[in-house]
N, C-alpha and C positions, 0 to 999 in steps of 0.2 A: 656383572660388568665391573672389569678393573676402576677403582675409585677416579684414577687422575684420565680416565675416559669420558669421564661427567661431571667435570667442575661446573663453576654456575658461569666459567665465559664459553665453554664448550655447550652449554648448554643454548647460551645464547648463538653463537656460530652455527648448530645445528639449526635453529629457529632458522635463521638469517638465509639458508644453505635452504632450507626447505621451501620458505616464500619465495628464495629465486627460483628456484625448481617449477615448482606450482603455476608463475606468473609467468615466464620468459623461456621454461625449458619443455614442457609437459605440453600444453596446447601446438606447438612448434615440429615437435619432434616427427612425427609419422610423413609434414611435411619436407622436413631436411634428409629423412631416409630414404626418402623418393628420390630429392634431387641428390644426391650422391654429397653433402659435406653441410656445415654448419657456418651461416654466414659469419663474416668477419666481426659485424657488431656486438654478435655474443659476448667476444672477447672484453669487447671494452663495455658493456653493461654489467657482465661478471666486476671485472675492475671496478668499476664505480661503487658496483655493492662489496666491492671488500672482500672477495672472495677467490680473484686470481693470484693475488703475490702472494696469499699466504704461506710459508714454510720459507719464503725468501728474506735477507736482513733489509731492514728499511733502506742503508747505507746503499743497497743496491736497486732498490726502487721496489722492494717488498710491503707486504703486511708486515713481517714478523712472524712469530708463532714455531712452531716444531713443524717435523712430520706425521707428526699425530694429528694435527690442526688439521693436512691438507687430505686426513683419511677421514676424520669427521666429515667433513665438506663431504666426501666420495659417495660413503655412505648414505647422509643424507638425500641427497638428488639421488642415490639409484633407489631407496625405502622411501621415496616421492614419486616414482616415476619414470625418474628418469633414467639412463643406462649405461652400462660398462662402454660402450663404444662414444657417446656423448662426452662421456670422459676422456677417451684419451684422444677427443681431436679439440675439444677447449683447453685441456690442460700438457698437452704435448708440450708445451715447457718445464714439465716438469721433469721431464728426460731430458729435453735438448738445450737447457738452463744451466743447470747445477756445475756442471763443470767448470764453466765459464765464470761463473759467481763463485767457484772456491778459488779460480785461479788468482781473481785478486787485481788484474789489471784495469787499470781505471779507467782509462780509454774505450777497452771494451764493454765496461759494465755501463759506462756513459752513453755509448752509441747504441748498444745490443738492448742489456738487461732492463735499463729503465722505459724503452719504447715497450717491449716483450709485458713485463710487468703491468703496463699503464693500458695494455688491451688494443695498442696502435699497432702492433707488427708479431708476426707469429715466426715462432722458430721450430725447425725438426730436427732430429739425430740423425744419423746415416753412418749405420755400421753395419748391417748389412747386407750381404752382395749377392748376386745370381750364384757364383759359384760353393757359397756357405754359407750359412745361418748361423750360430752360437758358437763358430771358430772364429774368436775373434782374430787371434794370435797367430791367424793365416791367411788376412785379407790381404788382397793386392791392386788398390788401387794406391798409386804410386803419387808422391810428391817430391820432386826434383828441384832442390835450390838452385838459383837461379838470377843472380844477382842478388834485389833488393825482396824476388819473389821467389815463390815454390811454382816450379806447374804443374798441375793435378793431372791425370787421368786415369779413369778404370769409372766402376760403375756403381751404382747403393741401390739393391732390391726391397720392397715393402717397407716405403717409406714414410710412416703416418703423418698428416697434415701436408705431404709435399708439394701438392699443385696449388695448394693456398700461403707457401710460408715466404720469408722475406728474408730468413738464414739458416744457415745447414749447420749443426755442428759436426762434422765429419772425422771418421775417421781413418787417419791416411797411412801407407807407410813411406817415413822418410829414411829409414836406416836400413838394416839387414833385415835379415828373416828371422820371425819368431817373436815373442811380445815384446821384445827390447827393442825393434823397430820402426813402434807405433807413435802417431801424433795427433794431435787434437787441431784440426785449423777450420777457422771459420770462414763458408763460402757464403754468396751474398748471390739475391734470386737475379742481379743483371748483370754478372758476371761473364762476359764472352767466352762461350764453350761450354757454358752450362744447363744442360737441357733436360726439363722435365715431362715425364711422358703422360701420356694420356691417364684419366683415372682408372687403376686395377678394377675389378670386376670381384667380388667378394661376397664371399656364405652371408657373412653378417658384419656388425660392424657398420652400415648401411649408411651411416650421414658421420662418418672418417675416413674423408678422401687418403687414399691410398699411391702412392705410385713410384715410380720408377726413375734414380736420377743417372743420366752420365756426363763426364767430364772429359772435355777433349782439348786438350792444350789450354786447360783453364789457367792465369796467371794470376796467383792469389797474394798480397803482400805478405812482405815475412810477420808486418805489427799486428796480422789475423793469428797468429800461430796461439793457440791456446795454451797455457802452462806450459812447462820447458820441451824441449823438440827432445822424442822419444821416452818421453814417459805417458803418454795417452794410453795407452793399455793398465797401466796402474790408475789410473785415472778414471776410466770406462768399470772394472772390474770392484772400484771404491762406491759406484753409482747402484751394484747390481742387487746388492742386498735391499737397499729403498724400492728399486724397480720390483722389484720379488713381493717382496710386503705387500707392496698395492698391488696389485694382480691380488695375492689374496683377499685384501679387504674388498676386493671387486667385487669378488668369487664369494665370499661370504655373504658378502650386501646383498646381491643379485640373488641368491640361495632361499634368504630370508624375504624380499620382497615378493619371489612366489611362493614362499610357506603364506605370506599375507595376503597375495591375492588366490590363493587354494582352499586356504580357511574360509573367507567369504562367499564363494559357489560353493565348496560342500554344504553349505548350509540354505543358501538360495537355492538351490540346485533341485527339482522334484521330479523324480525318475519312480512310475511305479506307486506313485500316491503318496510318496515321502520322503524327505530331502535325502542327497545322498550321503549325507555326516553319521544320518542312521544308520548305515549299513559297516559292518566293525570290518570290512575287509578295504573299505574308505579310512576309516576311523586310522586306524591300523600305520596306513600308508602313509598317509600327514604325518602322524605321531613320530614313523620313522624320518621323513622330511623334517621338522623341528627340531629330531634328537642329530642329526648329521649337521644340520647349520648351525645348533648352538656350539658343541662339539668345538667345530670349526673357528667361530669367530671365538672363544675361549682363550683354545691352544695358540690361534693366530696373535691376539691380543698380548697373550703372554711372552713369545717372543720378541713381538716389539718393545714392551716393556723392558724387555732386560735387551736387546739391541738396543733402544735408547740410553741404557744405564750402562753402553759400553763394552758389555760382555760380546767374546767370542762365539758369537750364536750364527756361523755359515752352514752346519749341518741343521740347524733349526729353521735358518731361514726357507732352504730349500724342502725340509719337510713339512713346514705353516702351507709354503704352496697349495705341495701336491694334497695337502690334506684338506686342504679349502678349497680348490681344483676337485675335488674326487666328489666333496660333498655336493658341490655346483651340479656338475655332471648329473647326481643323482637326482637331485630335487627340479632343477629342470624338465629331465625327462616324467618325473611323476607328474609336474603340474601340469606340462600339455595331456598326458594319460587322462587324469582324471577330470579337465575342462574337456575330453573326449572331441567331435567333430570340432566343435569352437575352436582350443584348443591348439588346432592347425592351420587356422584363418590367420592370414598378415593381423584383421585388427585385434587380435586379442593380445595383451602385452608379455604373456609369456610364450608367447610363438617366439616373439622379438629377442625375447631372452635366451630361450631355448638355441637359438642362431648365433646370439653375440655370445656367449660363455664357450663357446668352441675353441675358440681363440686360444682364453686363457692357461690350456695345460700348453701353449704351444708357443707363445711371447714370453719374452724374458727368461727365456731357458728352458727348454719342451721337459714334460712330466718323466720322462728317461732321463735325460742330462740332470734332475734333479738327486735322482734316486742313484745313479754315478757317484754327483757328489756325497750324497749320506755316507755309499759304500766305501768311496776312496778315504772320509774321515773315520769312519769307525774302525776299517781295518788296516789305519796309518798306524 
């Protein structure tokens, strides 16, 4: 483990990250998968414990701390228990945040980010749409000034946290065609014309409500417009490397806490008159499971490290992914394999896992669009 990944306040943050897991997330969870999302108050007992703003500046109603800070946190709760999908419907501010908080405007860091922060009010992103996924720079829901306002219409597909959130960071086009047309503007959940659909229906992912926004002659103030009008695609595309990261540290955490609960039944396990750890064609399969996830959380760790120290690392970011994606993939399917019938029961928790790591080669830029980018840089 990279040294500045375990200092002695990370170390504390992990503790802190793990008792909330344990006490408020862990006993909870099978029933928030049931009901299809994660009640409000998570938010704000997260908050309390110190563990929602973190990576945010205080000035805007943060912790503090890096982005490293809010991957320890990740980790932790999913090597507790708890899950990649758990995460991204308590911390869906962490995508539908940041933009807003580097724009700098006071008003809205006053009205948005410090409610958002404090565990009062939840925000989502909305980028996007029925008609595309990862083209950002070809969406077409439209924002037409309009006096003092824009009016929105078009639509935002697979929108996490959206039947529970209270702001949209959306993104709209206000100019021409192409990523020089885009915009960052903030809608608000009781906005006339703005309608959110029923909750999606999903593999997994199971307690992050998912769903559907559309805009129909929404009149949104121009003082929502986020950073300057048509630069939100430079804006969006400055977000994607953090978003990418976490997916892997997802990817890795989740990998690793069924190499932990795989190693505990192979060895409880007694098939035959003797646990099933004795048997090297088990033995064997772990072994590869631990060498894939260490692997993983290594290389991934590594590029964060020199992403945080500012290096051009976009072809690294995109292969930390698919290489902590790949490894996910793997070790999942071993550890239902070898928990055999169990294995495939709702309650055993890498069933759960098995179901939410789906996702991951397919948010924040699908395991092809990654390996694009590698292609188009190496042979730029």
């Amino acid at each position: 483990m990279g040294g500045n990944w375990e200092t002695d306040e990370r170390r504390a943050l992990r503790a802190s990250a793990r008792r909330f897991a344990e006490t408020e997330i862990v006993p909870n969870l099978a029933a928030w998968e049931d009901a299809g999302a994660v009640p409000r108050e998570l938010h704000a007992k997260a908050a309390a414990a110190g563990l929602l703003g973190v990576g945010f500046a205080e000035e805007a109603g943060g912790e503090g701390g890096t982005a490293v800070d809010t991957w320890v946190i990740a980790e932790e709760i999913i090597l507790a228990g708890g899950s990649s999908g758990l995460l991204s419907a308590l911390y869906t501010h962490g995508i539908g945040l940041p933009h807003l908080v580097e724009a700098g405007d006071p008003a809205l860091v006053e009205r948005v980010a410090r409610p958002v922060l404090a565990g009062e009010k939840i925000i989502s992103l909305g980028i996007t749409e029925p008609e595309g996924g990862s083209d950002v720079a070809g969406l077409t829901t439209r924002a037409v000034a309009d006096g003092d306002d824009y009016v929105v219409n078009g639509a935002k597909l697979y929108i996490t946290s959206a039947t529970r959130a209270d702001f949209y960071t959306v993104a709209v086009r206000t100019g021409g065609d192409g990523a020089g047309g885009i915009s960052l503007l903030l809608l608000e959940r009781d906005m006339p014309g703005l309608s959110v659909s029923a909750p999606l229906r999903k593999m997994g992912w199971l307690c992050s409500d998912t769903a559907e926004l559309s805009f129909d002659d929404v009149r949104v103030p121009r003082t929502n417009l986020i950073g300057a009008e048509n630069t939100g695609f430079y804006a969006i595309m400055g977000q994607f490397a953090a978003e990418r990261l976490s997916i892997a540290v997802q990817a890795y955490a989740t990998a690793q806490r069924c190499v932990d609960l795989t190693l505990d039944w192979v060895k409880q396990r007694q098939t035959f008159g003797r646990p099933l750890s004795g048997r090297q064609v088990v033995r064997h399969r772990v072994a590869e499971m631990a060498r894939r996830t260490d692997v993983a959380r290594t290389y991934t760790r590594a590029v964060i490290d020199r992403w945080q120290a500012g290096e051009n690392v976009f072809a690294e970011v995109a292969m930390a992914k698919n290489t902590a994606v790949e490894a996910c993939d793997e070790v999942v399917d071993s550890a239902v394999q070898l928990f055999g019938g169990l294995g495939y029961m709702r309650e055993s928790e890498v069933e759960r896992h098995y179901r939410d790591s789906r996702i991951l080669g397919i948010g924040g830029g699908t395991n092809e669009i990654m390996t694009e980018i590698v292609s188009k840089l190496l042979l730029a």
